[in-house]
N, C-alpha and C positions, 0 to 999 in steps of 0.2 A: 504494500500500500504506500502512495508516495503521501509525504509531508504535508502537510497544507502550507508549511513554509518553504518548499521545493521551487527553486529555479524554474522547472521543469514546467512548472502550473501557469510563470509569468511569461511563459516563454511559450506555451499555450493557448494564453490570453493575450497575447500580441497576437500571434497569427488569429487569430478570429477577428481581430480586429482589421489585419490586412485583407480576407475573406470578404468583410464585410462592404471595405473599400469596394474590391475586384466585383462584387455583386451589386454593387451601390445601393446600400441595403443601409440608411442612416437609423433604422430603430433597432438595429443590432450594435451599434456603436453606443447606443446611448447607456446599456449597463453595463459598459463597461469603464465608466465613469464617476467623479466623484462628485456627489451635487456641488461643492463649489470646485473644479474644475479648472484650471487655468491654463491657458499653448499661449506660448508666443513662436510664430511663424516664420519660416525660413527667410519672412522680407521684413521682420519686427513687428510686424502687429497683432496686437492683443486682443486676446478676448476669454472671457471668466463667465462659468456656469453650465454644465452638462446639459441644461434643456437646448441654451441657447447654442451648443455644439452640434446638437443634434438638426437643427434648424439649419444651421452654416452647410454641414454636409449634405443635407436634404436640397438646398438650393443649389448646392453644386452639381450634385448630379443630373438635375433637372437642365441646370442652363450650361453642363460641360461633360455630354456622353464622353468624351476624351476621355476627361480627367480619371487619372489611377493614380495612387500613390503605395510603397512599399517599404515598411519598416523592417529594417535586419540586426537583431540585436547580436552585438559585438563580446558583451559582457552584462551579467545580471551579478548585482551583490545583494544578501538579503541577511538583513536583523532579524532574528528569529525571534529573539526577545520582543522586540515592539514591534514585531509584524509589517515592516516597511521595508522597500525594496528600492536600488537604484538601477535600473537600464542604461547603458549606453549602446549607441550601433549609430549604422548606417542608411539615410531613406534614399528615395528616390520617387520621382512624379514626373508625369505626363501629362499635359493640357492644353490648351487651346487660348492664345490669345491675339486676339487682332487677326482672326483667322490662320493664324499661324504655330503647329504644334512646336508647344516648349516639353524642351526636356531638363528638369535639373535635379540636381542632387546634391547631400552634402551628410553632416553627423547630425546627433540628437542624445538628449539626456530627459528620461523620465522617469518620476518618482511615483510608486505601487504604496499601496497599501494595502491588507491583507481585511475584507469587511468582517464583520461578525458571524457571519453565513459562511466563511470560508473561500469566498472569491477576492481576487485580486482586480482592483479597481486603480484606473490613473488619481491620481490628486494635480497631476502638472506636466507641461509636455514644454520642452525649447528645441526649438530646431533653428538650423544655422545653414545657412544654402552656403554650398561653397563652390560648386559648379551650375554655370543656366547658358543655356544654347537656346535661341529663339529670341524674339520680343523681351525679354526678358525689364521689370519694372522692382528698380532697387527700392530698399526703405528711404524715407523721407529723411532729409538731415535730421538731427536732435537740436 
């Protein structure tokens, strides 16, 4: 029987999540989140709350059959003790802008928590694009 604190489970619950993407399926995305929620996206923009994640990816898919994206974790650490987990890896995404598909990619750092049920839920997601081919539209200065 594996652990409810196993690698294994977060690294299971990523790929459902990458499934979810590839089927464009946004209410399978949604439990796998923590009602407060927070990504900052590979172009710096922000956005906090698991409903309203689920809303982001539901209109993406609608207004960008294109859009795919794929998360590969690199390395999982996990506090057994307090039930929280750290992901590092690699994504990558496909989309459509100005009529023109973008491909970029780059690393990512997400932080797991372990819920009361035993499932492993995001609390925070940062990605950092390091490569974009296409139209590609950088963050806003600071």
């Amino acid at each position: 029987m594996t652990s409810p604190f196993s690698s294994d489970l977060i690294h299971s619950a990523r790929e459902r999540f990458n499934i979810a993407i590839a089927e464009k399926d946004s209410k399978r995305i949604r439990p796998l989140l923590a009602p407060s929620y927070h990504l900052i996206t590979g172009r710096s923009d922000q956005f906090h709350g698991a409903d309203e994640e689920e809303i982001r990816w539901a209109e993406l898919f609608q207004n960008d059959p294109t859009a795919v994206y794929r998360r590969t974790p690199r390395e999982v650490t996990v506090n057994e003790v307090w039930g929280i987990a750290e992901e590092l890896g690699n994504w990558q995404g496909t989309y459509t802008a100005k009529g023109i598909l973008v491909n970029a990619s780059g690393v990512y750092a997400a932080k797991w928590q372990c819920a009361q049920n035993g499932d492993w839920i995001l609390q925070a997601e940062v990605f950092t694009t390091l490569t974009c081919e296409g139209p590609c539209n950088p963050p806003e200065p600071i």
